[in-house]
Backbone as ProteinMPNN parsed JSONL, in Angstrom:
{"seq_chain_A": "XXXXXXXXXXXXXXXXXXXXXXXXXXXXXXXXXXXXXXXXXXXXXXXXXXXXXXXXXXXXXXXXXXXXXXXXXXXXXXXXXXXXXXXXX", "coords_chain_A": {"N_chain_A": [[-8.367, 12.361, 4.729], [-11.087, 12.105, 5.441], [-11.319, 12.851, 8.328], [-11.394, 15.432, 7.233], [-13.309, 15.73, 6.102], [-15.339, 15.838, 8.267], [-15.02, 18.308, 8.98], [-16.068, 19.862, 7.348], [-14.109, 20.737, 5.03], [-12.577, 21.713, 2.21], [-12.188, 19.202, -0.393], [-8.801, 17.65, -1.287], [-7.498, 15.432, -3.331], [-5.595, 12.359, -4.322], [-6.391, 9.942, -6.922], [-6.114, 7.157, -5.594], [-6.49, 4.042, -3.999], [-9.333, 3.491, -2.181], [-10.559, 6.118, -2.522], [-12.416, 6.958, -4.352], [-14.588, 5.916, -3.647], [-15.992, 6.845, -1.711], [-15.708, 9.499, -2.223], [-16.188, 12.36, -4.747], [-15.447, 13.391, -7.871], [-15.181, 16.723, -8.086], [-17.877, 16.912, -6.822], [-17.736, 16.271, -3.847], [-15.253, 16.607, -3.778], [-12.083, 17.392, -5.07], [-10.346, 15.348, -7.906], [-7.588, 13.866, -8.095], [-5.574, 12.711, -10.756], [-2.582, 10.01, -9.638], [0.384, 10.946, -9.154], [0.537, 12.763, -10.538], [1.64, 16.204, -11.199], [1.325, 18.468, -12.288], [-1.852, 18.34, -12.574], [-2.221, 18.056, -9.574], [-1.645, 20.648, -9.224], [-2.94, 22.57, -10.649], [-5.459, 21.531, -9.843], [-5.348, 22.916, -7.018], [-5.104, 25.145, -7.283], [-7.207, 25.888, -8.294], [-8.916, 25.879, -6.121], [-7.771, 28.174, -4.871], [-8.567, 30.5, -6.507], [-11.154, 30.146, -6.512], [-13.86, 30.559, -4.648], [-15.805, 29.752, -4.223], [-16.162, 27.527, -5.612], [-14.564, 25.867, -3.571], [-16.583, 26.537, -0.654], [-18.999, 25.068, -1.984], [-17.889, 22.491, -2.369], [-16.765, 22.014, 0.42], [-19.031, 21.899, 1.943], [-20.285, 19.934, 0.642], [-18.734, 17.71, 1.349], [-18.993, 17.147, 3.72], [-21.475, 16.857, 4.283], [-21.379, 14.601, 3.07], [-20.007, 13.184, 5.183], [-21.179, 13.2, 7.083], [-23.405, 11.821, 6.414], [-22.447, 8.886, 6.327], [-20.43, 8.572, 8.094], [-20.947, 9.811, 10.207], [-20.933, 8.989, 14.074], [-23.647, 8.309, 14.528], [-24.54, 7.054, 12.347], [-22.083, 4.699, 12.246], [-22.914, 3.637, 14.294], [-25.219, 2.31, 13.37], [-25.066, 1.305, 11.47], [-23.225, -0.619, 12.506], [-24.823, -2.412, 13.938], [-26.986, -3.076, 12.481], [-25.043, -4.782, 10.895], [-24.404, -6.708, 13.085], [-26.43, -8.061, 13.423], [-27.055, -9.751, 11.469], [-25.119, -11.5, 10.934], [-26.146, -12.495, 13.441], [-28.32, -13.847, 12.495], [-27.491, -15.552, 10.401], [-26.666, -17.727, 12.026]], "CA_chain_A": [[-9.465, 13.102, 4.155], [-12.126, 11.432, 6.39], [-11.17, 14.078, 9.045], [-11.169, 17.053, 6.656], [-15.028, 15.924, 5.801], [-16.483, 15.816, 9.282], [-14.503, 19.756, 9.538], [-16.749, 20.956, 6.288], [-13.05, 20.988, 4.336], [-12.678, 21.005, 0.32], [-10.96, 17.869, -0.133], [-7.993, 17.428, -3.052], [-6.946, 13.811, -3.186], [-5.32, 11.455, -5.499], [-7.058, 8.56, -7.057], [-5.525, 5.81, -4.88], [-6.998, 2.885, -2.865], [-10.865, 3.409, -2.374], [-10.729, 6.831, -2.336], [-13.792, 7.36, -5.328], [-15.92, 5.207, -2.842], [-16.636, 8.167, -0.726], [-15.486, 11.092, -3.136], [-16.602, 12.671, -5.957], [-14.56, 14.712, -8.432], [-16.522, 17.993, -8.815], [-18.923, 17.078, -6.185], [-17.268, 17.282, -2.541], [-13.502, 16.659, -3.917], [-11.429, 17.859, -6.748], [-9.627, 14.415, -7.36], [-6.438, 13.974, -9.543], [-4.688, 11.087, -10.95], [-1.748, 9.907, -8.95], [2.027, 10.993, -9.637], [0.312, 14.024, -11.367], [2.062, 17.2, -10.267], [0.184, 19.301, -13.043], [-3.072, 18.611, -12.078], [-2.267, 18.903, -8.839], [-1.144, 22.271, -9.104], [-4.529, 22.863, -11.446], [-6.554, 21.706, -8.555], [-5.039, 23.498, -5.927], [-5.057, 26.83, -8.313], [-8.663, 26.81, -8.459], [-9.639, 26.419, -4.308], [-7.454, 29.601, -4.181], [-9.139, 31.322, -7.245], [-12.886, 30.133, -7.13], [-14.367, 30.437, -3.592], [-17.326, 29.226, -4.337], [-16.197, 26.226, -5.394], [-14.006, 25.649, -1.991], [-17.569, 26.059, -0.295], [-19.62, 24.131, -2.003], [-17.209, 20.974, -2.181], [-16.777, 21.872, 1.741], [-20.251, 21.366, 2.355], [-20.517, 18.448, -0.133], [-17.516, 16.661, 2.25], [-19.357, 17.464, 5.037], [-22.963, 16.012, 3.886], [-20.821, 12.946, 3.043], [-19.282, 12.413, 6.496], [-22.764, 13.064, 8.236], [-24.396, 10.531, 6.064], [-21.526, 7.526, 5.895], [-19.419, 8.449, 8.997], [-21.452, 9.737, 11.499], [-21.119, 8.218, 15.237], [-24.859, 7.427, 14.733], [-24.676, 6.256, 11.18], [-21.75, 3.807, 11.964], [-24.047, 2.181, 15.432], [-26.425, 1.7, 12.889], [-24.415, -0.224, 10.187], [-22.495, -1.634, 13.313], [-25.673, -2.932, 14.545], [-26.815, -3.978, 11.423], [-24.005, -6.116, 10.979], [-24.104, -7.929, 14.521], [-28.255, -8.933, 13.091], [-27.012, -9.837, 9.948], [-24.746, -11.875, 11.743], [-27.182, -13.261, 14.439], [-29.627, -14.713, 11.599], [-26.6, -16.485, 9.971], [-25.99, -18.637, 12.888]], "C_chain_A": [[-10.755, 12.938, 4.954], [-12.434, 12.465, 7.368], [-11.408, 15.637, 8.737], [-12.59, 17.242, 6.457], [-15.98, 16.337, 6.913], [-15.93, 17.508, 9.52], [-15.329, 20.777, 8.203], [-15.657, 21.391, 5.738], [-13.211, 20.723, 2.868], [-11.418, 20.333, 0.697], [-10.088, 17.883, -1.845], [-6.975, 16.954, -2.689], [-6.524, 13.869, -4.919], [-6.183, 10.865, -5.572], [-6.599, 7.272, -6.86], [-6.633, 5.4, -4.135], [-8.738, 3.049, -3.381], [-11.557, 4.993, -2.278], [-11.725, 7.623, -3.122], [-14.736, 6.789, -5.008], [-16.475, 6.094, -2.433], [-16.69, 9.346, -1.528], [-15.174, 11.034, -4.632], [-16.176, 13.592, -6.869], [-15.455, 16.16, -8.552], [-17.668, 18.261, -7.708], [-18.222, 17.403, -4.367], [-15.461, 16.631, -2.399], [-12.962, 16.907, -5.353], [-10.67, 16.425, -6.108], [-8.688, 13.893, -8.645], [-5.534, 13.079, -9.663], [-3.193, 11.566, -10.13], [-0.91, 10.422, -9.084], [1.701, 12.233, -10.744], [0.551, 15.476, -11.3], [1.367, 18.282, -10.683], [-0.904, 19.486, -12.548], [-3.322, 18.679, -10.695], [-2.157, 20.163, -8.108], [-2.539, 22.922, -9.988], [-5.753, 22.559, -9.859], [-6.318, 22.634, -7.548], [-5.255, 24.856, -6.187], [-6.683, 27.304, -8.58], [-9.371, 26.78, -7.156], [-9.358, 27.875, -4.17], [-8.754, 30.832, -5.231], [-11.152, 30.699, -6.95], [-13.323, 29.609, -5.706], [-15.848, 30.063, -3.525], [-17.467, 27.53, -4.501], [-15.734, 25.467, -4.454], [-15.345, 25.542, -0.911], [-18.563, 25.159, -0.773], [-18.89, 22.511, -1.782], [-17.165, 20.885, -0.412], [-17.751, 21.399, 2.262], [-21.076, 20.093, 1.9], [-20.028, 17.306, 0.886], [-18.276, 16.132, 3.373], [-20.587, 16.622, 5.164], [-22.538, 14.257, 4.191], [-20.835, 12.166, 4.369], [-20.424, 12.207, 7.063], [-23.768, 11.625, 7.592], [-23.9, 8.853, 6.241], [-20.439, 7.78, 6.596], [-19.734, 8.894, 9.974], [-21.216, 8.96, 12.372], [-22.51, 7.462, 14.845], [-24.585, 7.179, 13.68], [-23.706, 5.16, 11.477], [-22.162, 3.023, 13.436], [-24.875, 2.039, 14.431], [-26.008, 0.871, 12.221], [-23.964, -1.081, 11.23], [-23.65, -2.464, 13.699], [-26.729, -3.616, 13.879], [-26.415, -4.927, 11.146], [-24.368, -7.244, 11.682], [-25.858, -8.562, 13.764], [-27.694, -9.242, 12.707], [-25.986, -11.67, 10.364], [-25.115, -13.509, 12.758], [-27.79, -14.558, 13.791], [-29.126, -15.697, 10.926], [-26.555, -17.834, 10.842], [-27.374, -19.889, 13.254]], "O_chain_A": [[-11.462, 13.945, 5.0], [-13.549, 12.985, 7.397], [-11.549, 16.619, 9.466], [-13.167, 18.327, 6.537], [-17.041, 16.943, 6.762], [-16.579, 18.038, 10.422], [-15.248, 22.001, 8.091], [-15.708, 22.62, 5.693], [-13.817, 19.77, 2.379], [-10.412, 20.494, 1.387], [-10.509, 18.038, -2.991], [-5.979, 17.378, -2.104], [-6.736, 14.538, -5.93], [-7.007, 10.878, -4.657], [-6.634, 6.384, -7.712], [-7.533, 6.121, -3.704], [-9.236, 2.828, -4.485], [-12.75, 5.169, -2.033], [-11.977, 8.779, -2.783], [-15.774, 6.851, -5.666], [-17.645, 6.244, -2.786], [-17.65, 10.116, -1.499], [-14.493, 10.332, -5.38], [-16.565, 14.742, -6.664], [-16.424, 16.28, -9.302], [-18.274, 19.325, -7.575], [-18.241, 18.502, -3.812], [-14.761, 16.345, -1.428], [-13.434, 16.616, -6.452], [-10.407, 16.139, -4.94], [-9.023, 13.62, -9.798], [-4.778, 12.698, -8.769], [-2.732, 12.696, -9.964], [-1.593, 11.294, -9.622], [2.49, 12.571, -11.627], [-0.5, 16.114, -11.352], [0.82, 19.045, -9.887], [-1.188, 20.577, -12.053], [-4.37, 19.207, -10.32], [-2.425, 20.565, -6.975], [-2.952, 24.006, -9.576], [-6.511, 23.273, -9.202], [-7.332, 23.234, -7.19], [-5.578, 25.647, -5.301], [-7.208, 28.375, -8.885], [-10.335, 27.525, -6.983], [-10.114, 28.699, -3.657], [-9.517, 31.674, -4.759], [-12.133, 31.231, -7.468], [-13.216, 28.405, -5.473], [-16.733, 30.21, -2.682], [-18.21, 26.678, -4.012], [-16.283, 24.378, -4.287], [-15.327, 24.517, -0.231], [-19.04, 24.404, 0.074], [-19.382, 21.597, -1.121], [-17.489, 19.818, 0.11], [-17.605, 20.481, 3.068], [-22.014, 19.48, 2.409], [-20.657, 16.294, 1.192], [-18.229, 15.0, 3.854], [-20.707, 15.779, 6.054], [-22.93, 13.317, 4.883], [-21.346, 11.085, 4.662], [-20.72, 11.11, 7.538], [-24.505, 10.805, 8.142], [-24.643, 7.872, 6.281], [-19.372, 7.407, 6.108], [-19.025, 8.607, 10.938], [-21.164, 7.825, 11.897], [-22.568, 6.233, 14.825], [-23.579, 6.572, 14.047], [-24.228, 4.152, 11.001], [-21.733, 1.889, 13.65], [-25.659, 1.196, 14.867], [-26.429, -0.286, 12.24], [-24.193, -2.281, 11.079], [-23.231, -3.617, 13.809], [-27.352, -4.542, 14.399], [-27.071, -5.966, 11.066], [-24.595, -8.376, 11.254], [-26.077, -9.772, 13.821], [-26.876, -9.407, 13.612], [-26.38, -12.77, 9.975], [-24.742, -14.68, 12.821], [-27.827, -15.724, 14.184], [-29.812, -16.69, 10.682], [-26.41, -18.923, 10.287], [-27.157, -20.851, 13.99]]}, "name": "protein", "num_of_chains": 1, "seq": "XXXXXXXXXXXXXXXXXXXXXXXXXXXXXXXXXXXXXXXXXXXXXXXXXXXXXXXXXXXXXXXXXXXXXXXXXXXXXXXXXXXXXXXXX"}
């Protein structure tokens, strides 16, 4: 999904691992309990029918990645870190 954000993609995940760290049901992912074939067939049924909501979640994804996966956003946390790091020692 990580990949689908930096491409401005609507994302429609399960709710495994850490995947409600980054994404937001409604906001730039439809996101549907695990082993749920229903609601994944409900999510998938409304990208095709409601194009509006396929762009906005696309551009939601997209916001995301630029803010919390950017090249420059992760030298900055990376570089962050290494201080953080430094001051420890």
């Amino acid at each position: 999904s990580l990949e689908g954000t930096s491409l401005r993609k609507s994302i429609v995940s399960t709710d495994v691992g850490g995947i409600q760290e980054w994404l937001t049901d409604g906001k730039n992912a439809l996101i549907v309990p695990p082993e749920n074939s229903a609601a994944l067939a409900q999510a998938l049924t409304r990208c095709l029918n409601e194009p509006g909501l396929v762009a906005n979640l696309g551009a939601e994804s997209r916001r995301t990645f630029t803010v919390s996966f950017s090249i420059h956003q992760l030298g900055t946390n990376f570089a962050r870190l290494i201080e953080q790091v430094r001051r420890k020692r």
